[in-house]
Structures are given as structure tokens and as C-alpha cells.
N, C-alpha and C positions, 0 to 999 in steps of 0.2 A: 654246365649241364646241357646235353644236346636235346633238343627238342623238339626232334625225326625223331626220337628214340621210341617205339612200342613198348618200353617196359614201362610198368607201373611202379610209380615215384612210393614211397612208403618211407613216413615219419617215426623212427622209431621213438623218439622222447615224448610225443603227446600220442603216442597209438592212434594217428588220425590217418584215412584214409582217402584219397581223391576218387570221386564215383566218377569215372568217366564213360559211365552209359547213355548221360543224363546229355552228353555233348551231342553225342547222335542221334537225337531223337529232334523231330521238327516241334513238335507243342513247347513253348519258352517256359525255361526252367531257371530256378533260383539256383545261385550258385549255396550246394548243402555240406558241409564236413559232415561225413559218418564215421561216428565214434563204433568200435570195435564190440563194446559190452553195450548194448542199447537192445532192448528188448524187442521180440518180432513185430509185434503192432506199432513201434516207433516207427521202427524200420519201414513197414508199410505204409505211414504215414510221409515220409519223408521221400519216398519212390513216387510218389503220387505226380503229378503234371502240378504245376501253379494254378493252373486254372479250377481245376478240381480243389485244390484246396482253400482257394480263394471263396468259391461259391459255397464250399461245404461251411465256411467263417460266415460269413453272410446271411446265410440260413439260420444259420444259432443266435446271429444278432437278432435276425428277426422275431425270434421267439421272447427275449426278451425286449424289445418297442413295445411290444404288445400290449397295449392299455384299456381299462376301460371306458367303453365311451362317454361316462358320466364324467370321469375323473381327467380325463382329454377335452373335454368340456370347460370344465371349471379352472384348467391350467391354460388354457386359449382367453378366456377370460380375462384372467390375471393379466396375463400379458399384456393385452389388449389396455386393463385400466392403466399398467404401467407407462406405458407408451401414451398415454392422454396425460398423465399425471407427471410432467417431465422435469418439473421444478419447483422446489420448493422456498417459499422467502418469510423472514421472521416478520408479524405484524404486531405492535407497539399497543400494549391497551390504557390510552391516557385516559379514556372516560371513564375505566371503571378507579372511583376516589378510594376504594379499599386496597387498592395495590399500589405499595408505594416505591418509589427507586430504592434500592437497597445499597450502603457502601460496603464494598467488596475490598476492598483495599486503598491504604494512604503511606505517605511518606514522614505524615505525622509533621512537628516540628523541628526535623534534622536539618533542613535548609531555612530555616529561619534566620539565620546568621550571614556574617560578613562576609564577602568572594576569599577575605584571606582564612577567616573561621574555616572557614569549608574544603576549603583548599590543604589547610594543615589534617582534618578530621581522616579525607580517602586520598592521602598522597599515595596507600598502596596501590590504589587500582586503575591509577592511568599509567598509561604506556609508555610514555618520556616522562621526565626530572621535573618537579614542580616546584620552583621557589618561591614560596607563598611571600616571601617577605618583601617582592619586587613586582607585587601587584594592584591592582586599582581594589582598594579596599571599601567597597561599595554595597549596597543589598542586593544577594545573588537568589534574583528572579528567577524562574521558570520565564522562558520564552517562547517555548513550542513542543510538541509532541506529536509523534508519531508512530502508529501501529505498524509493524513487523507483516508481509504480505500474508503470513500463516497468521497473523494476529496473535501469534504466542508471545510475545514482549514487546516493550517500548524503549521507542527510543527518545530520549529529549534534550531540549537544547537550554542552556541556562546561560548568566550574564558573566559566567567567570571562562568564557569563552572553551567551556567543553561538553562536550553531549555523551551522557551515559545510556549504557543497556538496564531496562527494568525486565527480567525474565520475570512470568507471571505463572503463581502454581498449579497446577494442572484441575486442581479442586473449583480454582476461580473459573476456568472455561466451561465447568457442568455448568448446564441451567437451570438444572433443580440443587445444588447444592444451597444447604442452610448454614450461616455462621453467625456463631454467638457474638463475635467483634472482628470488625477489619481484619483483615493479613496485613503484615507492615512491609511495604516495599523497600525493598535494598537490591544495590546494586555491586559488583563486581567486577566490572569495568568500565573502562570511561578511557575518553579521548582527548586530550586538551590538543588546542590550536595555539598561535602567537597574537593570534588577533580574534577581532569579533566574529565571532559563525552567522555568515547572514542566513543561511539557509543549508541544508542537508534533503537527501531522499535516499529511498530504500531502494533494491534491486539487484537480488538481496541481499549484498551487500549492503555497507552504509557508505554514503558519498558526503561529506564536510565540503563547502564553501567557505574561504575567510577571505579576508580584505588581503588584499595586494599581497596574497600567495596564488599556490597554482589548487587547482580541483585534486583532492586527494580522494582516492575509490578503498574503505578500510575493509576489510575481513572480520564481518562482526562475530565470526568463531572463536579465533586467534587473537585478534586486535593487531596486525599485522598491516602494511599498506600495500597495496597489490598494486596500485597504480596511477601516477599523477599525469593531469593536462592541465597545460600551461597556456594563460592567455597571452599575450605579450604586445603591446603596441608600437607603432612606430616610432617612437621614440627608446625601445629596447626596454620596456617598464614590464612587471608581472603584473596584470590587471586581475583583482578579485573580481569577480561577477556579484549581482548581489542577489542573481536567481540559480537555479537551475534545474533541471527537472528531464527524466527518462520516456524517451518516446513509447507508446503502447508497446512494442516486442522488444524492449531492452536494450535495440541496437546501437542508440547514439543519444549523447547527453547533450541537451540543447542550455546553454549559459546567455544571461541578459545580462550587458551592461550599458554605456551609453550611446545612444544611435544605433547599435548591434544588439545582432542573434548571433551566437557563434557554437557551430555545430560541431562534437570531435565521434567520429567510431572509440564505441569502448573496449574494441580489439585494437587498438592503435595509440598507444599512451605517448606522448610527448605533447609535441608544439602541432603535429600536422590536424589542420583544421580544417572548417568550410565558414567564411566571415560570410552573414548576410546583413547588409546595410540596412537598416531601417527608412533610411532618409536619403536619395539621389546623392543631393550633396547639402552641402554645410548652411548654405543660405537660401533653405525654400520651406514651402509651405505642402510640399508632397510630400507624402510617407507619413511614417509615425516619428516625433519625434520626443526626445525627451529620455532616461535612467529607464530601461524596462524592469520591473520593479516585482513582475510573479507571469507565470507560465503554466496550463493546461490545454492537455491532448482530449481531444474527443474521444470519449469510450466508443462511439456508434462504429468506429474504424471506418468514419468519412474522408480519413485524412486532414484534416482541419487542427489548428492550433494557435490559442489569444493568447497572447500577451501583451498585459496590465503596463502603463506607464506614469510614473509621477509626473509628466505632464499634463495629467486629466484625461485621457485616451485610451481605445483599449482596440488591439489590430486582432485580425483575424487572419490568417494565414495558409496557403498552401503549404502541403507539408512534402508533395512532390517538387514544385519549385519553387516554394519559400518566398511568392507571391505575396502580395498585402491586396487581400479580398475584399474584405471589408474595413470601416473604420468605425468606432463608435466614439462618439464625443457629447460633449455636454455634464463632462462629468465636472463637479467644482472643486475636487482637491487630487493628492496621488493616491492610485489605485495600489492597494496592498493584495487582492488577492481575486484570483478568477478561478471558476470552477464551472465547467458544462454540466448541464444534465446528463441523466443516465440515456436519453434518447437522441442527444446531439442538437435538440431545436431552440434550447434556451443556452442562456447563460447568465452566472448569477457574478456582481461583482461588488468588493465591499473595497472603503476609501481610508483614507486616515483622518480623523475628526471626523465622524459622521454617523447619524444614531440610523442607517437603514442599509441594507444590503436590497440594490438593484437586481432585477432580474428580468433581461433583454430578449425581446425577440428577434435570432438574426436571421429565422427561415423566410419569414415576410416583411415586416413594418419596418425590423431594428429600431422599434422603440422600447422604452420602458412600461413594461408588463403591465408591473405594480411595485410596493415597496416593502421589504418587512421592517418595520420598527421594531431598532435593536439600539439601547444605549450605549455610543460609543465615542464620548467625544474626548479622546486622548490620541495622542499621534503613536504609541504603541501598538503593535499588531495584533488583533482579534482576531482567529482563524476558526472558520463555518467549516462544516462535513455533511456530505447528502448520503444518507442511509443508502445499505446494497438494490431496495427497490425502488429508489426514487420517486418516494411519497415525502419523507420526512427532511426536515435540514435542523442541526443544529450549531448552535454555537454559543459562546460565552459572551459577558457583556461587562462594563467596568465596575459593577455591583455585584460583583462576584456569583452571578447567578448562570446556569446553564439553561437555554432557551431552547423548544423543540416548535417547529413551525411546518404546517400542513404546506407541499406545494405539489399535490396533486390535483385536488379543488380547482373548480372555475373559480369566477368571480366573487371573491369573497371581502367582508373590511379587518374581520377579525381569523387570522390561520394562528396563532399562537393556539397552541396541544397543551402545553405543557412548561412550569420550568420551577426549578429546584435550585435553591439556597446551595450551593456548593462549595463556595469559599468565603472566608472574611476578606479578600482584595479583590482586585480585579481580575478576573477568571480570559486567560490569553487566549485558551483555546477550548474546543470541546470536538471529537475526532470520536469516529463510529467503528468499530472493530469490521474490518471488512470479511471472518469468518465467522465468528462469532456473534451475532446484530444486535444482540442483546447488551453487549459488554458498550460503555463508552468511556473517556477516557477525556480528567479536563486538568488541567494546569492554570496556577494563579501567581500572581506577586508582577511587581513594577517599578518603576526608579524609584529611590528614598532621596530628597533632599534633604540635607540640617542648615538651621544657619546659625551662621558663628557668634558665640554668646558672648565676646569680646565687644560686637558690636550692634547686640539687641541691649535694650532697656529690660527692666524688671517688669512692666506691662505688658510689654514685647511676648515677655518667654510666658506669660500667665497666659496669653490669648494661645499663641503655640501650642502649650498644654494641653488644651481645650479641643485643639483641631488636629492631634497625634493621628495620620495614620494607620493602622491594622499593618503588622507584616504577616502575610498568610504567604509563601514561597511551596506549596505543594502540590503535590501530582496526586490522584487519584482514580480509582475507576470506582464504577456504576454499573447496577445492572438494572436494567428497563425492563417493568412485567412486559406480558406480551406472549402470543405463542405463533407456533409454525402454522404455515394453511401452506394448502397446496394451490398451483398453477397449472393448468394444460395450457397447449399452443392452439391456437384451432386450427380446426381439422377441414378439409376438403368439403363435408355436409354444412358445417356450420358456417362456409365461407361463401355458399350459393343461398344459406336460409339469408 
């Protein structure tokens, strides 16, 4: 097609017409196809300049803005309270005695039984081959538990070395729902490992730790394995970690084993890593040393991160250069578990054998606060959870009971809120729905000895008898009266009064 040509191009299959008036004309124009059959005031509509049509658009909007100024008023308002009113957090009503914790759901007595019981009962729902009959036929505990970051399921860990998904019914997450009895939780899948699960975390995926394999990262949709990091020593060994845990933006999984931190990117799955030594070297008294034993990031995004050590110690850490900032010592046995406040300035940390969980000042003194008395004197791990406002902490204790404790309060001798009969054994954890605050979430059961009636007396097994025990192995959730209240930030007036 030449195009020097003066003649006018004409479309015959869509009857469309190029207006080539519109080219010579200085005022800037929309490029317009004119249809053939378009009525004369189209037409005139569409001859118009952009400008003209643009203002004559504009005008009409204007007509409708147009508001009342009462009603302009009272929507400026709104806004206004919205913008003060910018958060909302659940507040726990332990005072009033007429509102009692309600159970929402249990697992009932289906894990009351043997790791091989159990093992035979859901060989459908784990993802490899289970030969129940090539197993440590022991009481399969409850270990631990953990909310899902939507807080719609849990995941938990028990002693036959696999961690199931509990999806939870969507009736459980109303707050005003009323049930005549429990929902009974069942599960649908589950993961087994070769060995013990020291630890797992969510993100969100689910990530399994086991002894002397590598970090496996699962697909808690699929049950699928998306990706393993391997520790490996100098000696060519696969080292289990016996921590591990997700930086605040999910980028890298930080693993504790002994005298290391060992850092991998979670877009980088094999062996390539970042080793941080804990200790110079082998025979000194710098650093931290000792099994790093649990691991938490500061929510304040200080960049800050402890890690607990069974040597009695607990480091504090640069998380730019993986520094050791602080130390904290004076502890008398190994620390199982650290957890910062919601504002970065404390830190709370519980031991094995030990009926208190510490809670540290490291922005000033780095001493010990105060203490909460919690009965704990078993080397089994009890794990605490601090509410989304970071007033409440709770946790389990070997009396099967779930504890709620004030740690908003100044100086107080009594912060015990609250606590509730929750299992017949010892109660391993108790974990705060981080969408839901209402919901919490606790898990019981613990090693069973027998001994051998070959070599007890008949006095023997009469006194035995007497001191049987409770096997309670269940998982349950709760829900805590309590309602919403609102939060503002302050505001510029309030920050000069």
C-alpha cells in the first residue's frame, strides 16, 4: 500500500471508515473509527476536539460529587475515626468467673495407644511405606504443636517420628459459634521421617528436622517434598540440626547444631550454605558454646536473634553479621526454648527441669526481670506462646494443666490470669492462634516406662499398681471468652499533650 496515495483507504468487511480531517487539524485528537450507520448526534459527538469532550465529561462528573454538606460532613468523620481506629486485638476476660474456656475440639482417645497401634490404625495417610512391625513400640506422645500462619490447621509432632496436618472446621474459627460437644479432630495426612523430628516450622510450607538426615521443606497441600538442605561435616557425615527456624521475610532457614549456626537461602536447596561458628575455636572461653538447642527472631525487625544453648547460655546475635552481641548466663541447666517479646526489649526463656520461665532484660541491665512459676520438672519439652498483643503468655505444665500469665504489668508477685485442667498427663505445649486469639491449642502425653515382671516381686507390681500413670496423648483446642477492643496510634496532638 502506497502511502503518498490521496485516496481514501475504505474497509469493506467492517464498513469502517478512516476520518482523515481530524489529521489536519491543530487541537489533538483521539484516534476515532466512524461507523457508516451511526446516527447524526453520534457523529457530532465524535467530530468534536478531545478537549471539548473531555471538559464536557468532567462537567457531568461534576454534577454528580455533588453532596450534601451535612452528609460530606458526617463521611469526613468516618474517615477521620477510621484512620484513629487502626487496629484491632482480642482482649482475654479471665476476671469475669462466669465465662468459662470452652473445648472446641479433641482427638479424644485415638492416640492413646502404642507408636506400633498407631502406626498400623493411618498407614493410609502418610506419604511413604510404614512398616509398623520394625518399630520402637513405645507410648506415642504428642510432642508439640503448631498453628498454620492463617491459623486454619495444625500441625503436630508425636514420638512415632511423624507430624500430621489437623485442618480445623471453619464453624471452630467463628467466635460466637455454640457447640453441644467437641468436633473430633482427624487427620488426612501425615509425614513420617526415619528418625526422631527434633523440631519443624511453618512458612508455609511445613519444614521437618530429623537426626542425621538433611532439612526436608514439604508441601503441606500435596505432601510432596519441594526441597532438602543438607548439613554435612568435615568428616562427610549428614548432621541433623536439633533447631531450626525462618528468618522474619522467609528468606533463609537458620539450623542449630553443635558450636554452629548454619544459614541456607530457601531458593538454594542442596549443601551450599553460610557456617557461623559460635565459638573462635575449640578450646576457649569466647563465644557461646555448647548444642544450640531453640532459635528466635525479633518481631520489632531490630535485626536481632537468641539462640538457647544446653550449655546454660543464651547468645544474642547480629543478624547482618551474625555477631554474638550479647551473652546471657547464669542459667543452671539447657535452655529448650526462647521467645522475644512483641516489642524486642525482653526475652523470656524456659530450661529443662525447671518449674519457671525467665524473662530477661537485654535493652538495659540483662538481668532477670522476674520469674513465672510453672511446674516443670521433667527433661521433656514444655512450650510457652505470647498472645498477638503481648500482654498474655501461656503455656502447659507436667499437671496437665494450661497456665495464662499477665506480662504486661509492672511489678507484680502474683501474674497467674488464669488456668484450666486440660489433660490427664502432662500438657507439652499450649500455642495462641496467631489469627484467631481466641482459639488456643494444647497437647499432652510423655514417655511410659514398664518394668519387667520377670524381675519385680509380687509387692513390687502391688505398689506399681498404685502409682500407674494416666496415658492422656491428645491434642485439643480452646476457646478463651474475651472480646475485640479497638487501638489507635497516636496522633501528632496527642504526642505534644
Amino acid at each position: 500500500m502506497d502511502c503518498n496515495s490521496d485516496k481514501k483507504n475504505v474497509y469493506n468487511d467492517s464498513e469502517i471508515q478512516f476520518d482523515q480531517q481530524q489529521q489536519q487539524q491543530n487541537e489533538p485528537r483521539v484516534l476515532i473509527a466512524k461507523v457508516d450507520n451511526v446516527s447524526a448526534e453520534e457523529e457530532k459527538i465524535l467530530d468534536q476536539p478531545m478537549s471539548e469532550i473531555a471538559t464536557d465529561q468532567i462537567e457531568k462528573d461534576q454534577d454528580f460529587v455533588e453532596m450534601d454538606p451535612q452528609t460530606k460532613s458526617e463521611q469526613e468523620q468516618q474517615e477521620e475515626q477510621q484512620q484513629l481506629e487502626t487496629y484491632q486485638l482480642y482482649a482475654y476476660d479471665f476476671k469475669d468467673n462466669e465465662k468459662t474456656c470452652q473445648l472446641l475440639g479433641s482427638t479424644g482417645t485415638r492416640y492413646n495407644t502404642t507408636v506400633k497401634e498407631t502406626l498400623e490404625q493411618e498407614k493410609s495417610i502418610f506419604q511413604q511405606k510404614v512398616n509398623p512391625s520394625h518399630v520402637y513400640d513405645g507410648n506415642n506422645h504428642f510432642r508439640n504443636a503448631k498453628w498454620s500462619p492463617d491459623g486454619c490447621c495444625l500441625l503436630s509432632n508425636s514420638s512415632d517420628n511423624a507430624i500430621r496436618l489437623f485442618n480445623l472446621p471453619y464453624e471452630l474459627l467463628d467466635q460466637q459459634t455454640e457447640l453441644s460437644e467437641p468436633i473430633d479432630l482427624t487427620t488426612n495426612f501425615g509425614v513420617r521421617e526415619g528418625e526422631a523430628i527434633y523440631d519443624f516450622a511453618w512458612f508455609p510450607s511445613m519444614t521437618s528436622q530429623v537426626r542425621d538426615h538433611p532439612v526436608h521443606l514439604w508441601d503441606a497441600c500435596t505432601g510432596d517434598l519441594r526441597a532438602s538442605y543438607s548439613i554435612i561435616d568435615h568428616r562427610e557425615r549428614f548432621i541433623g540440626p536439633n533447631v531450626l527456624s525462618f528468618n522474619l521475610d522467609g528468606s533463609r532457614i537458620y539450623c542449630g547444631y553443635e558450636n554452629m549456626i548454619e544459614i541456607f537461602d530457601v531458593q538454594r536447596p542442596g549443601q551450599a550454605s553460610q557456617k557461623i561458628p559460635t565459638i573462635p575455636q575449640k578450646r576457649t572461653k569466647e563465644g557461646q558454646k555448647g548444642i544450640i538447642s531453640c532459635l528466635d527472631f525479633s518481631p520489632d525487625y531490630a535485626g536481632l536473634y537468641a539462640a538457647g544453648s544446653y550449655s546454660h547460655n543464651v547468645g544474642i546475635y547480629d543478624e547482618t553479621t551474625n555477631d554474638l552481641c550479647l551473652k546471657l548466663t547464669g542459667i543452671k541447666t539447657g535452655v529448650t526454648q526462647v521467645k522475644f517479646s512483641n516489642d524486642g526489649s525482653q526475652l523470656f526463656t524456659v530450661c529443662r527441669v525447671s518449674n519457671v520461665i525467665s524473662c530477661w532484660d537485654i535493652r538495659n541491665t540483662t538481668d532477670v526481670l522476674y520469674d513465672l512459676p510453672r511446674p516443670g520438672q521433667t527433661s521433656q519439652r514444655i512450650a510457652f506462646d505470647i498472645d498477638p498483643s503481648g500482654k498474655v503468655l501461656t503455656t502447659g505444665d507436667q499437671s496437665g494443666n494450661v497456665l495464662f500469665y499477665d506480662i504486661n504489668s509492672g511489678a507484680s508477685e502474683n501474674r497467674v490470669l488464669k488456668t484450666i485442667h486440660a489433660h490427664q498427663d502432662l500438657s507439652v505445649c499450649a500455642t495462641i492462634n496467631p489469627m484467631y486469639p481466641w482459639l488456643i491449642a494444647s497437647a499432652s502425653g510423655q514417655r511410659k516406662y514398664t518394668i519387667d515382671e520377670d524381675n519385680s516381686s509380687d509387692d513390687d507390681d502391688e505398689d506399681n499398681d498404685k502409682d500407674v500413670l494416666p496415658i492422656d496423648n491428645s491434642l485439643k483446642v480452646w476457646r478463651i471468652p474475651g472480646h475485640t477492643k479497638w487501638f489507635s496510634y497516636p496522633t501528632a496532638a496527642t504526642v505534644e499533650n
